[in-house]
VEXMIFI-524787 format. One record per residue (C-alpha): y, z, x; residue in three letters. Coordinates in steps of 0.05 Angstrom, whole numbers, m for minus. Example, Ala and Ser with C-alpha at 12.3 -4.5 7.8 and 13.67 -1.06 7.14 Angstrom:
% residues 2
R    north       up     east   code
R      m90      156      246    ALA
R      m21      143      273    SER
***
This chain:
% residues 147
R    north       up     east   code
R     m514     m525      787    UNK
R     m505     m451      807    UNK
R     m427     m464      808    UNK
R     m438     m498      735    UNK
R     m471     m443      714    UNK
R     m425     m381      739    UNK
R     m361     m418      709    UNK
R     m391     m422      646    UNK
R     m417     m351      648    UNK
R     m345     m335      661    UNK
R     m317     m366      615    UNK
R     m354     m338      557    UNK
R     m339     m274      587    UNK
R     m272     m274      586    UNK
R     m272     m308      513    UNK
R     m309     m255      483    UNK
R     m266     m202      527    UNK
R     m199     m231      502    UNK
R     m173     m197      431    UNK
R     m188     m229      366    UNK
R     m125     m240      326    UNK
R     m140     m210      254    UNK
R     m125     m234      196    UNK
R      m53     m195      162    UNK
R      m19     m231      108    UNK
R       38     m199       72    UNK
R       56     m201       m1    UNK
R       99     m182      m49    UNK
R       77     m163     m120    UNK
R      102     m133     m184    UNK
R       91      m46     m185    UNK
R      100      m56     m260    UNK
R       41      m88     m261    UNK
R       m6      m33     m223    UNK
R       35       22     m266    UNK
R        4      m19     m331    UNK
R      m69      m20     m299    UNK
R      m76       49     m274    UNK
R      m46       63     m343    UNK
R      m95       20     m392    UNK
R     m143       42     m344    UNK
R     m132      111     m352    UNK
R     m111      131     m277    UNK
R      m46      144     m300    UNK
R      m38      191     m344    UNK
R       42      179     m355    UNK
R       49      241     m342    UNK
R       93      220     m267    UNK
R      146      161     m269    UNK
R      150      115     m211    UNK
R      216       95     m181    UNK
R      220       38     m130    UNK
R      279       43      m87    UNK
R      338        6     m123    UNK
R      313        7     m184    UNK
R      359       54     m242    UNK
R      321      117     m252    UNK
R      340      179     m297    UNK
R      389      227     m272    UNK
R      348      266     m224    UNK
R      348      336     m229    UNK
R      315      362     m164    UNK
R      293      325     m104    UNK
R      228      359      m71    UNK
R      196      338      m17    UNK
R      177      266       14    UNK
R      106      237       21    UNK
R       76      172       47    UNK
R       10      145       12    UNK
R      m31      107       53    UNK
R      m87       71       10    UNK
R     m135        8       33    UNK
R     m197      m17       m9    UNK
R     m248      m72       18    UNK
R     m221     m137        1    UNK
R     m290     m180       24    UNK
R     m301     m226      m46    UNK
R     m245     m197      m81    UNK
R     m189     m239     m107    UNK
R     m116     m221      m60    UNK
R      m76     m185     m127    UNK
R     m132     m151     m150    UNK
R     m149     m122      m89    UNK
R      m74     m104      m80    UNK
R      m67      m71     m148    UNK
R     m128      m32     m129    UNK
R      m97       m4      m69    UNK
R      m34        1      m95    UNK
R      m62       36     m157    UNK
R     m102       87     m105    UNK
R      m38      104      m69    UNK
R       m1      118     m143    UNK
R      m56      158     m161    UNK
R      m45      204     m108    UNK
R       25      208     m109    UNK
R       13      237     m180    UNK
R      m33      285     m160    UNK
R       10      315     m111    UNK
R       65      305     m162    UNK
R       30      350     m215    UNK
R       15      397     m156    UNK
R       78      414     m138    UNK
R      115      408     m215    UNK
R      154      344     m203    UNK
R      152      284     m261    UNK
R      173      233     m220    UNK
R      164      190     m151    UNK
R      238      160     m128    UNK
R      256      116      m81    UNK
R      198       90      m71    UNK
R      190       42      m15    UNK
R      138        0       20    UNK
R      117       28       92    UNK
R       67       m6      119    UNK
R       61        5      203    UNK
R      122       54      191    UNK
R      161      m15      183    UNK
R      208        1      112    UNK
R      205      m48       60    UNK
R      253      m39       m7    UNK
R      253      m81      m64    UNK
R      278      m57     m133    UNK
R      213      m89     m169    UNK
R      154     m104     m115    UNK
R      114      m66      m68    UNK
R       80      m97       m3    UNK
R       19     m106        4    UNK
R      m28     m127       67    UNK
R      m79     m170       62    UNK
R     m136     m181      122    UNK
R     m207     m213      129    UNK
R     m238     m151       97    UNK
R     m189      m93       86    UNK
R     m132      m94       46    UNK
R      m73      m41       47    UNK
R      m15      m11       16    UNK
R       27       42       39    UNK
R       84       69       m1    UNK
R      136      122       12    UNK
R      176      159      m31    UNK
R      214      236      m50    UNK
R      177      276     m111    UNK
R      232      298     m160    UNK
R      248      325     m232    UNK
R      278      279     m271    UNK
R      313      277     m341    UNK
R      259      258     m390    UNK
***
């Protein structure tokens, strides 16, 4: 019985000691379609362009400097693209602050950058969804562009 006992007491010990794989699904979704919600919403004031790597962008004037935006939101009840556009929208929305900050109009080559790992697409950021977090990170140069 004592045997019985210590075995399962051992068990559960090592079960509970062993690393839970969490939940980390990728997707792929749309930027135009956060750059129309943060702008119906009023979170983007238009003000800052968006560029995703790839994609044809005005002649660029200056290149500044480079910046990574790393944005999650709590994804627990929420439905996977809205809670992606929300993050996605909260990295944009500081990418214009710093923008406005340091004079430039746009965000270029923008590419996903989650984990450091570079993702380019011409038309879709990355997004990571888990149990109860969900995260974008985005990369990209600040520059002036011709309006």
């Amino acid at each position: 019985m004592k045997t019985v006992i210590a075995t399962t007491l051992a068990t559960l010990l090592l079960a509970a000691a062993a690393p839970a794989s969490a939940r980390d699904d990728a997707h792929m979704l749309p930027l135009k379609d956060v750059i129309e919600l943060g702008k119906a919403e009023g979170k983007l004031d238009g003000s800052v362009a968006f560029y995703l790597e790839g994609q044809k962008t005005p002649k660029v004037l200056q290149k500044m400097s480079s910046d990574v935006s790393n944005k999650k939101t709590n994804s627990a009840g929420k439905d996977i693209d809205r809670a992606c556009q929300w993050a996605a929208l909260s990295a944009l929305i500081a990418f214009q602050q710093k923008a406005k900050q340091i004079g430039a109009n746009a965000v270029i080559d923008m590419v996903s950058y989650y984990k450091k790992n570079t993702k380019a697409s011409p038309t879709d950021y990355e997004c990571h969804d888990g149990a109860f977090v969900t995260g974008v990170t985005l990369k990209g140069s600040y520059a002036k562009v011709a309006e």
